[in-house]
VEXSE-168151 format. One line per field, with one value per atom (N, C-alpha, C, O): x, y, z; residue number from 1; chain. Coordinates in pm, whole numbers, plus 32768, in hexadecimal, padded with zeros to 4 digits. Each point is the difference from the previous one (the first is absolute). Example, Ala and Ser with C-alpha at 12.3 -4.5 7.8 and 13.67 -1.06 7.14 Angstrom:
px <- [8527,7FA7,805A,8068,7F75,8052,7FB3,8033] .
py <- [7DC7,8077,8078,7FFE,806B,8077,806D,806F] .
pz <- [830C,8000,8000,8042,7F76,8006,8049,8011] .
n <- [1,1,1,1,2,2,2,2] .
chain <- [A,A,A,A,A,A,A,A] .
// end
This chain:
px <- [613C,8090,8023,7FCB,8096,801A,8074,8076,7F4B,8063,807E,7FF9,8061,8073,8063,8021,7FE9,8056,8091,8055,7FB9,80D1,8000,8067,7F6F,8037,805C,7FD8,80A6,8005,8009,8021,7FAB,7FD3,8028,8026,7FC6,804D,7FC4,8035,7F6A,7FC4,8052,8056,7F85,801B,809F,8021,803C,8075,8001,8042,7F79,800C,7FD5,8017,7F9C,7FE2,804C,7FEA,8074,805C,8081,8050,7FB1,80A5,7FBF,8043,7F30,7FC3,8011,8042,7F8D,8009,80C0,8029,8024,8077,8035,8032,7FD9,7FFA,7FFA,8063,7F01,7FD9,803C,8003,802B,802D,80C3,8041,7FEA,808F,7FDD,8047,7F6D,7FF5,7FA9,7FF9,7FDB,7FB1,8079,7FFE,8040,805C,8080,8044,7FCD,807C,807B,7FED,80A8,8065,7FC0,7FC6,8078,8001,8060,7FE8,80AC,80A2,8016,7FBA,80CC,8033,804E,8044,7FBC,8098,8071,7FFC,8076,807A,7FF7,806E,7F21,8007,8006,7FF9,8022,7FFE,7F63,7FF3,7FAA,7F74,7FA7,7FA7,80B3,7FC7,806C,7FDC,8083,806E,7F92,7FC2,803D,7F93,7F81,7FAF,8020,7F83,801B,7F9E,80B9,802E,8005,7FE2,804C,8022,7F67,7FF2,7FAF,7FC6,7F6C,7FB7,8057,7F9D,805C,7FC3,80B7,8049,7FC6,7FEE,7FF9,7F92,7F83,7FDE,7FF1,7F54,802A,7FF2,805C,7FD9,8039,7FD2,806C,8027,7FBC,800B,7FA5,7FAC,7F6B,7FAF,8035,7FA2,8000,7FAC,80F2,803D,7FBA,7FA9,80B7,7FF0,7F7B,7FED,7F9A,7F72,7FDB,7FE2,8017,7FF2,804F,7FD9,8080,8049,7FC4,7FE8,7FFE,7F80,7F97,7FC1,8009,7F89,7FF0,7F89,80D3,802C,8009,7FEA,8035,8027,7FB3,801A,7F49,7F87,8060,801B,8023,8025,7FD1,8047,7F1C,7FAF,8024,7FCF,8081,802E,807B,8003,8056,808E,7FEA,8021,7F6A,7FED,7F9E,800E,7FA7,7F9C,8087,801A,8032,8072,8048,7FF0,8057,8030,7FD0,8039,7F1B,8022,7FC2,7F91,8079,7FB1,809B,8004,807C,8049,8051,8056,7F72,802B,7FA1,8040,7F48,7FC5,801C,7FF3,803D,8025,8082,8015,805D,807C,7FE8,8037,7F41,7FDB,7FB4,8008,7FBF,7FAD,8069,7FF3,8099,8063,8028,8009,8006,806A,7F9E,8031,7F27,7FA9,8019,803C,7F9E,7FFE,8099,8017,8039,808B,804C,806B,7F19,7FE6,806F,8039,7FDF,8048,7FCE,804F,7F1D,7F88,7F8C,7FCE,8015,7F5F,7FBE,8020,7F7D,7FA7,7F5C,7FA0,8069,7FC2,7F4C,7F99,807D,7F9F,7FA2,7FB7,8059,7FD5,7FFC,8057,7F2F,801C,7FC3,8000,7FD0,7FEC,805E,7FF6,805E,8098,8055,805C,7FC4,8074,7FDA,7F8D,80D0,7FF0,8035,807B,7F50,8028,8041,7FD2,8098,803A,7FB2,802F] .
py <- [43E5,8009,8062,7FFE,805C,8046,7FE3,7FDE,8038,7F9D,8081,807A,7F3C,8032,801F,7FA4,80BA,8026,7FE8,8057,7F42,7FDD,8001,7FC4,8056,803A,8099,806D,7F80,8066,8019,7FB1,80FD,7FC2,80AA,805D,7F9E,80B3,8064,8063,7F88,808E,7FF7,804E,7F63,800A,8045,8065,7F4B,8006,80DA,8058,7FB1,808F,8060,8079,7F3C,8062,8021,8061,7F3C,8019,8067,803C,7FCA,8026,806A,8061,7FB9,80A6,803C,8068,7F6A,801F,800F,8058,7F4B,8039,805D,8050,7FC6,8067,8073,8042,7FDE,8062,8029,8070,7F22,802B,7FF3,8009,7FE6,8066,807B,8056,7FD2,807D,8051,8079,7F67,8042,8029,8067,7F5D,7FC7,806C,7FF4,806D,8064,8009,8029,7FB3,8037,806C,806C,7F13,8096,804E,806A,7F68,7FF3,803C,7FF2,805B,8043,7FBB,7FA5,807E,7FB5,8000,804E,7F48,801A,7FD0,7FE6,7FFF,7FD6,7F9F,7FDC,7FB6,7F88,7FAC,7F91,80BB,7FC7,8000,7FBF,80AF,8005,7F8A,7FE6,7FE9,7FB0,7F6F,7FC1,8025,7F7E,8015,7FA9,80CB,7FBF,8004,7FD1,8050,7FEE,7F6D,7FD9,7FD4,7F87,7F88,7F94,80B3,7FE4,8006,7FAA,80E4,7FF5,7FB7,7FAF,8047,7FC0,7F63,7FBC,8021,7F67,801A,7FB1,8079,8024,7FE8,7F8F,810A,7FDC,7F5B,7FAA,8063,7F55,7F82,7F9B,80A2,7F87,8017,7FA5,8106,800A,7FD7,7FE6,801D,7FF0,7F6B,7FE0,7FB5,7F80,7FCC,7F9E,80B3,7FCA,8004,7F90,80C5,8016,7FC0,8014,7FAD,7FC1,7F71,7FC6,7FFF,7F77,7FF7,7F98,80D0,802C,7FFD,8005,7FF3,802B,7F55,7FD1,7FDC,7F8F,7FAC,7F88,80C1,7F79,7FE0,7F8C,808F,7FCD,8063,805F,7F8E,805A,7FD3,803F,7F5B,7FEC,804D,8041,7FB9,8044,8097,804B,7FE8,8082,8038,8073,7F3B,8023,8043,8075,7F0A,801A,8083,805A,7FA2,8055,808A,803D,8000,807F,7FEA,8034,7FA0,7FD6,8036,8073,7F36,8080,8062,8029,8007,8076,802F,7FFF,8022,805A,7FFC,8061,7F13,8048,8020,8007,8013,8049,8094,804A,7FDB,80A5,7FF3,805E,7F39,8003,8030,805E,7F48,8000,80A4,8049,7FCA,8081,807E,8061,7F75,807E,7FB6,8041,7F5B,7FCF,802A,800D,8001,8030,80B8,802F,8005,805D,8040,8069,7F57,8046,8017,8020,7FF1,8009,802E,7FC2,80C2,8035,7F9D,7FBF,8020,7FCB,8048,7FD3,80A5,805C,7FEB,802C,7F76,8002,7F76,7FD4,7FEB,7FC1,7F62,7FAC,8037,7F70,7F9A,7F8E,807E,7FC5,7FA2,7F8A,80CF,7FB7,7FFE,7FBA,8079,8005,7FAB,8000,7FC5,7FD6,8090,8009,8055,8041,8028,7FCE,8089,7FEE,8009,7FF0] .
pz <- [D2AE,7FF5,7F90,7F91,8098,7FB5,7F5A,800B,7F79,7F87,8003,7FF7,8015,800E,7F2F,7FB6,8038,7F85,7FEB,7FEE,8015,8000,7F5F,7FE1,7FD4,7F87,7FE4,802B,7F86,7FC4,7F5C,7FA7,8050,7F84,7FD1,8047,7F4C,7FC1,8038,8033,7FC7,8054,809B,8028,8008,80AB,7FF5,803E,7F61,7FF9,7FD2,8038,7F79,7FC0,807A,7FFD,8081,802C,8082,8049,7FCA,806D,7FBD,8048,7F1C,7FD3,8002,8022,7FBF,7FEA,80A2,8001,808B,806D,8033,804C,7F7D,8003,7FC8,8050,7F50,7F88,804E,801F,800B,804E,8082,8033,7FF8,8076,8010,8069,7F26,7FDD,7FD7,8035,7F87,7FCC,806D,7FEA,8060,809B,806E,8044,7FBE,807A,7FDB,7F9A,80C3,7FDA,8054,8073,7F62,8087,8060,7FFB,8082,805C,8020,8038,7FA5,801B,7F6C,7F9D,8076,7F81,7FBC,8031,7F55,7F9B,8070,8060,7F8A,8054,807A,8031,8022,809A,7FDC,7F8A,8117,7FF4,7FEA,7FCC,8066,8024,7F41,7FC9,8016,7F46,7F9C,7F8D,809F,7FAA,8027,7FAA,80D8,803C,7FD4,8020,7F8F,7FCD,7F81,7FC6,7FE9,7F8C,7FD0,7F8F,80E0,7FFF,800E,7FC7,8099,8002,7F7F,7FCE,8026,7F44,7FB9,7FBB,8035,7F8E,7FF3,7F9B,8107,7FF3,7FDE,7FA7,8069,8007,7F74,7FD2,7FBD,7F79,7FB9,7FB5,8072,7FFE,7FE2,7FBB,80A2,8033,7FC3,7FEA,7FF8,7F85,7F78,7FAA,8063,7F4F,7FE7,7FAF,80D5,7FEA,7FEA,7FB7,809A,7FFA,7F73,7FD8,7FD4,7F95,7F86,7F8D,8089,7FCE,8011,7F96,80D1,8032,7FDF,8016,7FA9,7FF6,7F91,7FE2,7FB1,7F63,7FF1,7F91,80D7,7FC5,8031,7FFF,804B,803A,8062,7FE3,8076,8088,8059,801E,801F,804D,8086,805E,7FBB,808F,8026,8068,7F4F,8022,800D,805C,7ED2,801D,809E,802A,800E,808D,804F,801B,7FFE,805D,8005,8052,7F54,7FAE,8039,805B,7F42,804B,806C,7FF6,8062,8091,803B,802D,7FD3,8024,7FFC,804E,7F1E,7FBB,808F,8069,7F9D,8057,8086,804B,7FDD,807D,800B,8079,7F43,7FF6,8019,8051,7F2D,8014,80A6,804F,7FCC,809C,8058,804E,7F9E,807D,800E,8062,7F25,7FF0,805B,803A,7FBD,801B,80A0,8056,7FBF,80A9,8050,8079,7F20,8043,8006,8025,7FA3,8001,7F90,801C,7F70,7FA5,7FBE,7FA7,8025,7F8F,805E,805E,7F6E,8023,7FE1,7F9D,80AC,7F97,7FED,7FC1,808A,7FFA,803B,7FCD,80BC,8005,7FED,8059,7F15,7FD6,804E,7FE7,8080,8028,7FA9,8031,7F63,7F95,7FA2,7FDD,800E,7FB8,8059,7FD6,80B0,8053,8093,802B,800F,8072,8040,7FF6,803E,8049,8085,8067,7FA2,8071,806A,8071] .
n <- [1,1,1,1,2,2,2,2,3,3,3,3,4,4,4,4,5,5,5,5,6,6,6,6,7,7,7,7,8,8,8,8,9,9,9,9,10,10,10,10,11,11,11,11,12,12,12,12,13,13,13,13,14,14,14,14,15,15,15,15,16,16,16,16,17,17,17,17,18,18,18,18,19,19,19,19,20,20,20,20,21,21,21,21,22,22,22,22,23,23,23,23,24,24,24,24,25,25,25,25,26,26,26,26,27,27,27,27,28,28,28,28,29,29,29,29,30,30,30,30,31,31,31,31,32,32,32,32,33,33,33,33,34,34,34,34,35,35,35,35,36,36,36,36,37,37,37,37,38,38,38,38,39,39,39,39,40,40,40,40,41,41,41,41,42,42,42,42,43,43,43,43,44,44,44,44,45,45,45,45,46,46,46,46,47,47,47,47,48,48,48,48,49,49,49,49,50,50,50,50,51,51,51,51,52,52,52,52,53,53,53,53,54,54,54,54,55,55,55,55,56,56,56,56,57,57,57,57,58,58,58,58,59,59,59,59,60,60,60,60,61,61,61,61,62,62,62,62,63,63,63,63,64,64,64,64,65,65,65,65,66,66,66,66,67,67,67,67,68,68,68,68,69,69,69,69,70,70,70,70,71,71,71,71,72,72,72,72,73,73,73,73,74,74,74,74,75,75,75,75,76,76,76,76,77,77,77,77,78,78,78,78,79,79,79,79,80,80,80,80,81,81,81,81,82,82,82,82,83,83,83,83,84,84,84,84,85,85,85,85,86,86,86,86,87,87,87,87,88,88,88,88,89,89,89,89,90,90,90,90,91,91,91,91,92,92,92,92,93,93,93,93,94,94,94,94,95,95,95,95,96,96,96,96,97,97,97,97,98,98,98,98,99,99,99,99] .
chain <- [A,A,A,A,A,A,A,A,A,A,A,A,A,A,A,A,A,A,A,A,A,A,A,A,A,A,A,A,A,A,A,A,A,A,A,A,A,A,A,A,A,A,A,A,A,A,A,A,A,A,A,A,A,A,A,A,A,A,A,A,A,A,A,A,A,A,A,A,A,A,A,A,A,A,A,A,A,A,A,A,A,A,A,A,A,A,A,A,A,A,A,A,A,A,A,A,A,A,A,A,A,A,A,A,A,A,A,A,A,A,A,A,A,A,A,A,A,A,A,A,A,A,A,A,A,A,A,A,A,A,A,A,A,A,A,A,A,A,A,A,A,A,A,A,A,A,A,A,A,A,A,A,A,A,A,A,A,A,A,A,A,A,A,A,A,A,A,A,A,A,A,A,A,A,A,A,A,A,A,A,A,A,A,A,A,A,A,A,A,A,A,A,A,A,A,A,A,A,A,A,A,A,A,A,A,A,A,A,A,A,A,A,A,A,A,A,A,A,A,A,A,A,A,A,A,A,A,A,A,A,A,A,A,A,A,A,A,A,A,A,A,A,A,A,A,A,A,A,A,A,A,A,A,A,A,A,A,A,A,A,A,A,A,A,A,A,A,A,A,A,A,A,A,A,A,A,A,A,A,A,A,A,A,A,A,A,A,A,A,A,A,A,A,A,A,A,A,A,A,A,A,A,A,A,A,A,A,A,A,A,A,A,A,A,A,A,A,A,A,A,A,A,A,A,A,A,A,A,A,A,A,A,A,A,A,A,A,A,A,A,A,A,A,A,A,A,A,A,A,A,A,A,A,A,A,A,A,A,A,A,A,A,A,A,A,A,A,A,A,A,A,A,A,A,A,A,A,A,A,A,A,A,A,A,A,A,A,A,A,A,A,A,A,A,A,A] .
// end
């Protein structure tokens, strides 16, 4: 039987905010300032960082459950925005659910 890991613990936690991290700063408009398709992902990173802010903020205070959550979906906000085709994601099926 395989022992199963339901712990979280700082590293695990550091290494999902590092894989998000990476994949806002990977992930580029595809839509210009001013359209409607660039104002909707505006809205949409405005959660992602949000929701990075908040992990780190859980994370500052030993709450490794809320922070898991947390950026779990900070990343898929940046996921939606690339699956909805308002963010390159250049490729990458690593950090992106790709279209």
């Amino acid at each position: 039987m395989t022992k199963i890991n339901n712990t979280i613990s700082q590293e695990r936690l550091e290494h999902y905010l590092k894989l998000t991290k990476q994949a806002r700063h990977k992930a580029t408009a595809i839509h210009a300032e001013g359209t409607k398709e660039y104002d909707m992902l505006t809205v949409l990173m405005r959660m992602a960082d949000d929701y990075t802010s908040d992990a780190g903020y859980f994370m500052e205070k030993g709450d490794y459950i809320r922070a898991f959550g947390a950026i779990n979906y900070a990343h898929a906000w940046i996921d939606a925005a690339v699956k909805l085709r308002l963010l390159d994601g250049h490729g990458d099926d690593e950090l992106f659910t790709l279209p």
